[in-house]
C-alpha positions in Angstrom: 96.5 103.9 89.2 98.2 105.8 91.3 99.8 104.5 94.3 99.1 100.8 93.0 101.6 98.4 93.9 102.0 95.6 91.1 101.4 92.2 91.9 103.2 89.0 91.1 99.9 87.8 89.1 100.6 89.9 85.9 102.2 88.1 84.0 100.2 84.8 84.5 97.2 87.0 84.1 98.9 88.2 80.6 99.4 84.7 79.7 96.1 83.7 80.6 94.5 86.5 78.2 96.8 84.8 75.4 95.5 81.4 75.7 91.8 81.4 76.6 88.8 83.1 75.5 87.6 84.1 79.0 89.9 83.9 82.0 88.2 83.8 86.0 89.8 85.3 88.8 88.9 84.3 92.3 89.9 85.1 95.7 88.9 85.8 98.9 87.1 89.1 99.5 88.9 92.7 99.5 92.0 90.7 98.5 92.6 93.1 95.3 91.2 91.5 92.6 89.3 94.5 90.9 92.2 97.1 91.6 94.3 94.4 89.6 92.4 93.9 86.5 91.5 97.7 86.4 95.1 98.9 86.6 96.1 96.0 84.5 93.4 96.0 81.7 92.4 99.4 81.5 90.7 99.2 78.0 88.3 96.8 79.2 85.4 97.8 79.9 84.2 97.1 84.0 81.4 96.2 85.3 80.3 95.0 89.2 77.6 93.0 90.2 78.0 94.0 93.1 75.7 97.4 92.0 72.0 95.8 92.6 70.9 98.3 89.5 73.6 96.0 87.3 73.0 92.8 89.0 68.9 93.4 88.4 69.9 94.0 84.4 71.8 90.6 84.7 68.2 89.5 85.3 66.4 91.4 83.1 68.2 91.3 80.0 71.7 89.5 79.8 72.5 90.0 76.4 72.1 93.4 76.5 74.2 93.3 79.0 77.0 91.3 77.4 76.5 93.8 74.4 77.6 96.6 77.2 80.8 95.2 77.8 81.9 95.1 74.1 84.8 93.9 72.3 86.8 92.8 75.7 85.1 93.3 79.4 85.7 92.4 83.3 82.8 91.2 85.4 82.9 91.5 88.6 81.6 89.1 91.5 80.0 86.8 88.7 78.5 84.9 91.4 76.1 86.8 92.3 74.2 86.3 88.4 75.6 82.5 87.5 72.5 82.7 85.1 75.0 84.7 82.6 77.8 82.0 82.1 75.4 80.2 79.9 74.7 83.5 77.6 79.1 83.9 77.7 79.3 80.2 76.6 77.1 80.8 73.6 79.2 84.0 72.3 82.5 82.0 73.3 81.3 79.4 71.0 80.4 81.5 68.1 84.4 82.6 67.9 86.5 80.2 70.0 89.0 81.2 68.9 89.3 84.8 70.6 91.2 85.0 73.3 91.4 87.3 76.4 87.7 88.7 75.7 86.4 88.2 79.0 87.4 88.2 82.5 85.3 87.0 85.5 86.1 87.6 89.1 84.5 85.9 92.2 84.9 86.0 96.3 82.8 82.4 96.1 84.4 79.7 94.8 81.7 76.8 95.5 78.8 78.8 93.5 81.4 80.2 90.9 83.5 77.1 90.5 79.8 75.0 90.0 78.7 77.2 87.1 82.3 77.7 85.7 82.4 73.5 85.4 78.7 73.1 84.3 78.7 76.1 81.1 82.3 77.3 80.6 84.5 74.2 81.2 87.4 73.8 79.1 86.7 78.0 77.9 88.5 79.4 80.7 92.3 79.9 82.9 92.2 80.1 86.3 93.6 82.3 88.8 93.8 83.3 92.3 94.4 86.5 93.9 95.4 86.4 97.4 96.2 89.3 99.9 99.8 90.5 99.0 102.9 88.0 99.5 105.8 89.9 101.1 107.5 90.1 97.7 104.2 92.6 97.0 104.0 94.4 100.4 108.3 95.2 99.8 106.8 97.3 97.1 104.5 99.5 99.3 105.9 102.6 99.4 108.0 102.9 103.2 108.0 99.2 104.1 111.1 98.1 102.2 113.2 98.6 105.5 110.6 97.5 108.1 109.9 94.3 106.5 113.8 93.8 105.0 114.1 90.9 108.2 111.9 87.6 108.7 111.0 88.8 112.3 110.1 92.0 110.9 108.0 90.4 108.0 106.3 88.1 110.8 105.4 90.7 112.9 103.9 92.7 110.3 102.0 89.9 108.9 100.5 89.3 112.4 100.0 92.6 113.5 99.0 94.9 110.4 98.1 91.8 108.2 98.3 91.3 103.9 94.6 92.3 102.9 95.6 95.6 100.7 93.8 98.2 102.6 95.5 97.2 105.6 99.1 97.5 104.6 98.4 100.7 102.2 96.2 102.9 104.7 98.8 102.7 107.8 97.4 104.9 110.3 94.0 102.4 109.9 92.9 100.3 113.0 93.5 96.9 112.3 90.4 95.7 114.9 87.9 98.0 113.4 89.4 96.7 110.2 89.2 92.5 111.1 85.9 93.2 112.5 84.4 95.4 109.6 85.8 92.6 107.3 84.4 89.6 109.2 81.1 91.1 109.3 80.9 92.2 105.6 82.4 88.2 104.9 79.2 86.9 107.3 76.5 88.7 106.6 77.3 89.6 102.5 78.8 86.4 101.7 78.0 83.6 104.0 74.0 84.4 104.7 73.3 85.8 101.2 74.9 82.8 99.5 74.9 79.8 101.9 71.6 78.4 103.8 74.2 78.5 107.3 71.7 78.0 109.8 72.5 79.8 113.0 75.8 82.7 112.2 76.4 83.0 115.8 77.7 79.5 116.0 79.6 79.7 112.8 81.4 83.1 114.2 81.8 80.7 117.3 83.7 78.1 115.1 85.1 80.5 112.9 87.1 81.9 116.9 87.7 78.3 118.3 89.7 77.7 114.7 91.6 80.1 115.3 92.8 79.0 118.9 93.4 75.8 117.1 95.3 77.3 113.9 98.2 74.8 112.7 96.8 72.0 114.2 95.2 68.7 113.1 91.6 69.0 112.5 89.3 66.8 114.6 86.1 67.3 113.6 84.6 65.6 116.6 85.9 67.5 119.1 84.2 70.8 117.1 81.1 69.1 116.8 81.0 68.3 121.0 82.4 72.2 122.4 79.8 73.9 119.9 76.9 71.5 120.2 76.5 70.9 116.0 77.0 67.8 113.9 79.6 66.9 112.9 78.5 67.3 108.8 77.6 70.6 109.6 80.9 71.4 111.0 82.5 69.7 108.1 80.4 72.1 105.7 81.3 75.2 107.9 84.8 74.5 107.1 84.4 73.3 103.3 83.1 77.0 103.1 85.7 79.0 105.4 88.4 77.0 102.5 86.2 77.9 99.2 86.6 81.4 100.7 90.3 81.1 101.1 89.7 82.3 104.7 91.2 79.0 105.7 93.7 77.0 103.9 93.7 73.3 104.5 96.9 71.1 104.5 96.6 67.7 103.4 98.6 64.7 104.8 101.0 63.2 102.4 99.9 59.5 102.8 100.4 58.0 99.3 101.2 54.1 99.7 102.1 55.0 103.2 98.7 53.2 104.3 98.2 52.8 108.3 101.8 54.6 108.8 100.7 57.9 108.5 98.0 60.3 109.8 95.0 61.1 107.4 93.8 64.1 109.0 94.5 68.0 107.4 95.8 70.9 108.9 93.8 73.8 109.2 96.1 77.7 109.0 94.6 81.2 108.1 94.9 83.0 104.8 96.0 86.3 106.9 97.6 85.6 110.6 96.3 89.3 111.5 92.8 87.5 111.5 94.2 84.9 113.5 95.7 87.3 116.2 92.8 89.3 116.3 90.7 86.4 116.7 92.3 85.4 119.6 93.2 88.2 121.1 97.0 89.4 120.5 97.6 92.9 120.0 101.4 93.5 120.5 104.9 92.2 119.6 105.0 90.8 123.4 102.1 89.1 123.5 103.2 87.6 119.4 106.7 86.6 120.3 106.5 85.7 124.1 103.1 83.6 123.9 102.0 80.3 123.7 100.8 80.7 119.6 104.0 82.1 118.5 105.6 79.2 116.7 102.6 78.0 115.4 101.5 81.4 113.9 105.4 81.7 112.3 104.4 78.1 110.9 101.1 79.5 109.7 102.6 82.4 108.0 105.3 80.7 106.3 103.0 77.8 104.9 100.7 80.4 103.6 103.3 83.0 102.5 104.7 79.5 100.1 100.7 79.2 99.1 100.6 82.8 98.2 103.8 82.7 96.0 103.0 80.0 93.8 99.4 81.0 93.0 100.7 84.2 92.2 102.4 82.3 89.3 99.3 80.5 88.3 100.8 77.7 89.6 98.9 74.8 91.9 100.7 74.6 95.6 101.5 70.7 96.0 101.8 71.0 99.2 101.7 68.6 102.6 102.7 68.0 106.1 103.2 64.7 107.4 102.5 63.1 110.7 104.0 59.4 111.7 101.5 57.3 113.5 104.0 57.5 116.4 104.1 61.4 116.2 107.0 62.2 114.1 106.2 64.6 112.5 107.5 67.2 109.3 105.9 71.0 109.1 105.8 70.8 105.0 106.5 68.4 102.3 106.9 70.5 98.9 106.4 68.2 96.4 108.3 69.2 93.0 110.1 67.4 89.9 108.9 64.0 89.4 106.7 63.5 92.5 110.2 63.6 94.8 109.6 65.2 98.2 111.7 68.5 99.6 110.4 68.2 103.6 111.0 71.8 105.7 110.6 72.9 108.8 109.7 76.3 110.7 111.5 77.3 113.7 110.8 80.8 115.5 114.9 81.6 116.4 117.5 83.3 115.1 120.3 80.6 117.1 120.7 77.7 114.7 120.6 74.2 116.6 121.2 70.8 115.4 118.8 69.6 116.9 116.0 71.8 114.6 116.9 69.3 112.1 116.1 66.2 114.4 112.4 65.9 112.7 114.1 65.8 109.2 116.5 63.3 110.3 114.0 61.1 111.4 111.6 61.5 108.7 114.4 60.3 106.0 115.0 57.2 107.7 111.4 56.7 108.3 110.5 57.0 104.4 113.9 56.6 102.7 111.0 54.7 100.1 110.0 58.3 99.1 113.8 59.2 98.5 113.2 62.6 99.9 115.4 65.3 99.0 117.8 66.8 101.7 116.0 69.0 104.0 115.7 72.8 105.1 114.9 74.4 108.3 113.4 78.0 108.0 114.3 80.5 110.6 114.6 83.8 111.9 118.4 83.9 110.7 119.5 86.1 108.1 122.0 83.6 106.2 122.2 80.2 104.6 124.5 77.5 106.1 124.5 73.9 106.3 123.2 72.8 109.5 123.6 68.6 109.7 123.8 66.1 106.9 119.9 65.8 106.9 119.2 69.6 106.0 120.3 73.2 105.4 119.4 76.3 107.4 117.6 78.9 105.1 116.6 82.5 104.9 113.2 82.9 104.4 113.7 84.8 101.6 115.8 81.7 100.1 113.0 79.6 100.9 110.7 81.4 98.9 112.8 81.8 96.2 114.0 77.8 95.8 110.5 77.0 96.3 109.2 79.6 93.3 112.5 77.9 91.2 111.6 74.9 91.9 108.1 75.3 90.4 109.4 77.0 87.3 107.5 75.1 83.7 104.4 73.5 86.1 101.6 73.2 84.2 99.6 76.4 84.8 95.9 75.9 86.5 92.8 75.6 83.7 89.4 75.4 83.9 
C-alpha cells in the first residue's frame, strides 16, 4: 500500500499465522487494524461486516459465506455476526491442523472475547493493534526529526495524537477529528452494542475521566458528581477498557495485604483525547498547566503498553501506592516475578531527589527484592543518578523494557 507505514505487529502476526488455524485481532476503533492485515496479507481474501449487505448474508446464509472467503480470508469487525464463530469452529475442526486460514478482527472486546471463549477457544492467537507507538510514527514520512526528542514525542502525542489518520493526514484538525471519532465510538459502538442507558451521562463520565486521568479511581465519588450507581459506573468503565479507550493500572499488592492500596489507575489509550477532553490546545497550556506531569505519566505508561502488545506480548504491569502515600509510577514486572519500579518526571535537569520515591519503596518492600530503579525524563542521555536508580532516555526505557520481555509466552486464545 502505498504510503503505509509498517507496524511493529508483523512479525507476531506472522508467527501467529504459523501456529494457529485462525488468529483474532482486536483493538480499539480506527486504530489500523484492517490497513494492517490488507497490506500484510494481501492474498487473503477481505471481507467487512461492517457493509450491512455482507453483515445481512452473515444472517442469511453463513456458509456460503465462509465458502466466499476461500482457501485463507480476513473478517472484519466479527462482532457484529458472533453467530459465525460457531460455523468457523466446525471447518476448523474438520482440518485442525491448518494454520493461518483465518483472521478475525474486532473494535469490541466483551462481545468478541465472549464468543471467541464459548466456540473457538484454544483454535485461535491473539493480538492487539493499538494506535502507532513512537517507534511507528518515526517511520511516518517527515516526523523522524520532530519526534527525534522526548519533549517533542510528548507534545506530539498530546497535541496531534497516535490514531493513524491523525499522524498521516497533517493538515487534519485534530478537534473535528476527537469529536468525529468520539461520536462514531458512542453512537456505532456503545448504543448499537451495549444497552447504556442514558449517552449523555456516559459522554459526561467519559470528560470527568479525563480531568481525573492518572489518578486512583474512586468509584464513589463518580457515582455522587454524575448522579448514577455506582455498578453502573463500574460497567461504564469495564466498557471504556474492553474498548481500549481507557487502560487500567492495577495495584501490585501480592502478599502485601493491608500495606498497600487496592484501587487501579485509570490513563487514556491516546493523550490527544485526553487534551481535547479537557480542553488543551497548545504547547503552553501542555507544558505550563496543572495536567502536564500527569499526562507525560500517561503517555509513557501507555507508550510501554503499546510496545509490548505490539510484540504479542502481555504488559505485566503495576503502580504501587503505600497505605501512608508512598508511592511508585510503575512496577514492570519481568524474569521470575522480580519487580523493576520507574518513575516519570516532566524535566530535562536531573535531581536526586526524582529518585526519593524509589528509595523509599526499596526499603519499604526489600521482601520483593526489587531491582534497582529508573527515572524517565525529558533528558537526552543515560547516567546514574543515586544508588537506588538510573536516569533514562525514554528511548532506553522502551528499549530495556521490550528486552526485558524477550521469550514471554505469547498471548492465546
Amino acid at each position: 500500500m502505498k504510503n503505509y507505514i509498517h507496524r511493529d505487529l508483523e512479525p507476531a502476526l506472522r508467527e501467529r499465522l504459523r501456529d494457529f488455524p485462525c488468529v483474532v485481532v482486536t483493538g480499539p476503533r480506527q486504530a489500523g487494524k484492517s490497513t494492517l492485515l490488507r497490506a500484510v496479507l494481501p492474498d487473503y481474501t477481505y471481507l467487512t461486516l461492517d457493509d450491512p449487505q455482507i453483515r445481512q448474508m452473515t444472517v442469511q446464509d453463513p456458509e456460503g459465506f465462509l465458502d466466499t472467503l476461500g482457501e485463507r480470508g480476513i473478517v472484519d469487525e466479527i462482532q457484529y455476526a458472533p453467530e459465525l464463530l460457531s460455523y468457523l469452529k466446525l471447518r476448523i475442526d474438520r482440518e485442525r491442523t491448518r494454520c493461518g486460514r483465518y483472521v478475525l478482527t474486532g473494535s469490541q472486546q466483551f462481545v468478541l472475547m465472549k464468543g471467541i471463549s464459548e466456540s473457538l477457544a484454544g483454535r485461535v492467537g491473539l493480538l492487539e493493534v493499538m494506535p502507532f507507538d513512537l517507534a511507528e510514527k518515526r517511520r511516518g514520512r517527515g516526523l523522524g526529526r520532530a519526534l527525534a526528542s522526548a519533549r517533542g514525542a510528548f507534545e506530539h502525542a498530546c497535541l496531534t495524537g497516535s490514531f493513524p489518520e491523525a499522524v498521516v493526514r497533517r493538515n487534519l484538525n485534530r478537534d473535528t477529528w476527537q469529536a468525529a471519532y468520539l461520536q462514531t465510538y458512542l453512537e456505532r459502538d456503545v448504543r448499537m452494542l451495549y444497552d447504556i442507558g442514558n449517552l449523555r451521562d456516559f459522554e459526561r463520565f467519559l470528560q470527568l475521566l479525563a480531568t481525573r486521568c492518572g489518578q486512583m479511581l474512586n468509584l464513589s465519588t463518580f457515582s455522587r458528581d454524575l448522579g448514577v450507581g455506582v455498578n453502573t459506573i463500574k460497567r461504564w468503565l469495564s466498557i471504556l477498557d474492553a474498548c481500549r479507550i481507557v487502560v487500567l493500572l492495577p495495584p501490585y499488592y501480592n502478599n502485601l495485604g493491608k500495606r498497600v492500596t487496592q484501587a487501579s489507575k485509570v490513563y487514556f489509550m491516546d493523550c490527544a483525547l485526553v487534551c481535547y477532553l479537557t480542553g488543551i490546545r497548545d504547547a503552553e497550556h501542555l507544558f505550563k498547566g496543572p495536567m502536564a506531569g500527569v499526562l507525560f505519566e500517561n503517555f509513557c505508561i501507555i507508550e510501554t503498553f503499546k510496545a509490548l502488545l505490539a510484540r504479542g506480548v502481555r504488559p505485566q504491569l503495576f503502580y504501587i501506592r503505600t497505605a501512608a502515600g508512598n508511592e511508585v509510577d510503575l512496577l514492570v514486572e519481568v524474569a521470575n516475578g522480580r519487580l523493576w519500579p520507574v518513575e516519570f518526571k516532566l524535566s530535562r535537569t536531573p535531581k536526586l531527589s526524582m529518585a526519593d520515591a524509589l528509595k523509599t519503596y526499596r526499603k519499604t518492600f526489600a521482601v520483593l527484592s526489587p531491582e534497582r530503579g529508573a527515572v524517565v525524563a525529558l533528558a537526552d542521555e543515560d547516567r546514574r543518578l543515586s544508588a537506588d536508580a538510573d536516569l533514562l532516555s525514554l528511548d532506553s526505557f522502551l528499549a530495556r523494557v521490550v528486552a526485558l520481555h524477550n521469550g514471554h509466552a505469547p498471548i492465546k486464545g
